[in-house]
C-alpha positions as CSV (number, residue, x, y, z in Angstrom):
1,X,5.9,0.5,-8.8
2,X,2.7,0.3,-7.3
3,X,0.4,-3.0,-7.1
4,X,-2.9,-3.2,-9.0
5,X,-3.5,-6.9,-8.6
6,X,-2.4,-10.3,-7.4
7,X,-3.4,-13.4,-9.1
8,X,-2.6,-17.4,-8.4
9,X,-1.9,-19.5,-11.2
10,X,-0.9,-22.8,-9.1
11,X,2.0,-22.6,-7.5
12,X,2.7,-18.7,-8.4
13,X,1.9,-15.3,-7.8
14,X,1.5,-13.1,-11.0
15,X,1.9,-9.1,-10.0
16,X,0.1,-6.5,-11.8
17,X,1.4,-3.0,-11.5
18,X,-1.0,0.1,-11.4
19,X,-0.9,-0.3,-15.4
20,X,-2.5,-3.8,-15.5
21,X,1.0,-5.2,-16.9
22,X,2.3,-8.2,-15.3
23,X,5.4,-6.5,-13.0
24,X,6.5,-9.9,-11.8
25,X,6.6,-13.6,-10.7
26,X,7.2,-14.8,-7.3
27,X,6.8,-18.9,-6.6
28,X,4.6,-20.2,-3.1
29,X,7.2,-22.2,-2.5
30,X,10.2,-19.6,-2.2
31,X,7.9,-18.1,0.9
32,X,7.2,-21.4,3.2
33,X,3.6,-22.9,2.4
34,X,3.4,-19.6,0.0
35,X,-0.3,-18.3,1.1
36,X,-1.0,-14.6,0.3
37,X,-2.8,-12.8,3.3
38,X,-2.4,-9.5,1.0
39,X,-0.6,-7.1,-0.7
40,X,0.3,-3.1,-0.1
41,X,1.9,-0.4,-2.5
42,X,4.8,-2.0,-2.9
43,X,4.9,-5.9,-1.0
44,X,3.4,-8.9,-0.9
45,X,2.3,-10.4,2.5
46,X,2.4,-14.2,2.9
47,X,1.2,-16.5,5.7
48,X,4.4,-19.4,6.3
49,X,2.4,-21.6,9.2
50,X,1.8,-18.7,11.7
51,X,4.4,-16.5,10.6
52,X,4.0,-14.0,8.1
53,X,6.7,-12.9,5.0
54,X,6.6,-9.4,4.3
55,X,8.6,-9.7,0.9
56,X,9.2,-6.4,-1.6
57,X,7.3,-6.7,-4.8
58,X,10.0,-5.6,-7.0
59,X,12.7,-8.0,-6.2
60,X,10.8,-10.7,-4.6
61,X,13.7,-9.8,-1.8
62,X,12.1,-10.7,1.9
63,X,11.8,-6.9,4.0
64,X,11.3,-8.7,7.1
65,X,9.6,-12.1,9.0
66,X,6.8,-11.3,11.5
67,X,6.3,-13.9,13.9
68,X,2.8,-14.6,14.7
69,X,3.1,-14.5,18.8
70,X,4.4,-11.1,18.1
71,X,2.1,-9.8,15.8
72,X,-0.9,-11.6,16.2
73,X,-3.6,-12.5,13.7
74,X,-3.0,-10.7,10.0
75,X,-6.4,-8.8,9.1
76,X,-5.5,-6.7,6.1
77,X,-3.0,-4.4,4.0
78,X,-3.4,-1.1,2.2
79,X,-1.0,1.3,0.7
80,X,2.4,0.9,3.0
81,X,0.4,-0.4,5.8
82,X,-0.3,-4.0,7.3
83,X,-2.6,-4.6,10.2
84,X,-3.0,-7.2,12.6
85,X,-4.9,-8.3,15.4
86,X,-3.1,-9.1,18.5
87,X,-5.5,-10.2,21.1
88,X,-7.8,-7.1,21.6
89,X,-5.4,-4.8,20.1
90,X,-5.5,-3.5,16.6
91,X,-1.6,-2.9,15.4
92,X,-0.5,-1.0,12.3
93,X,2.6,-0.9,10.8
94,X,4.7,0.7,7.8
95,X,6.5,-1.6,5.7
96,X,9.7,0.1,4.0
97,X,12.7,-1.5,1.7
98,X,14.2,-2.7,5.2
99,X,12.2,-3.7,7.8
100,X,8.6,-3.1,9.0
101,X,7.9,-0.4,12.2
102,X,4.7,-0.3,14.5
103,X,3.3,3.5,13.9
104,X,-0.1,2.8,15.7
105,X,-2.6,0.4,18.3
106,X,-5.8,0.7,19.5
107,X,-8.1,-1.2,21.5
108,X,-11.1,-3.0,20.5
């Protein structure tokens, strides 16, 4: 399934797949304070204080927790990628089904 579009509707997340048909339901609340930084091919990212849940679209399963000192400063997601800012580094990484790897950096 691939994502088309992510809307609020109070305290959940309706996903669209590339169709336009609602794929799913996922609740703030089941992700810490629930704020969507974004969402790739296949996950949802959310912001729980300064960590960020990386959590699969099609189960609402979590892939993986990234913890903000680590990552830095979430600045977008496309495709299977997620991007951060960590200081004056620009990191990339693929999500997958179990975990998310660091594929490329480059400073800024």
């Amino acid at each position: 399934m691939t994502l088309s579009d992510v809307q609020f509707d109070g305290n959940r997340y309706i996903v669209f797949d590339e169709g336009s048909r609602e794929a799913g339901v996922f609740y703030a609340s089941n992700y810490g304070n629930g704020e969507l930084c974004g969402f790739g091919e296949n996950f949802l990212a959310f912001q729980d204080g300064e960590n960020y849940v990386i959590v699969n679209a099609g189960n609402g399963e979590e892939i993986t927790r990234l913890y903000g000192s680590n990552v830095g400063t979430f600045k977008h997601a496309n495709g299977r990628l997620v991007m951060f800012r960590d200081g004056g580094r620009l990191v990339v990484y693929e999500v997958g089904y179990s975990g998310v790897s660091e594929i490329s950096s480059r400073y800024v």
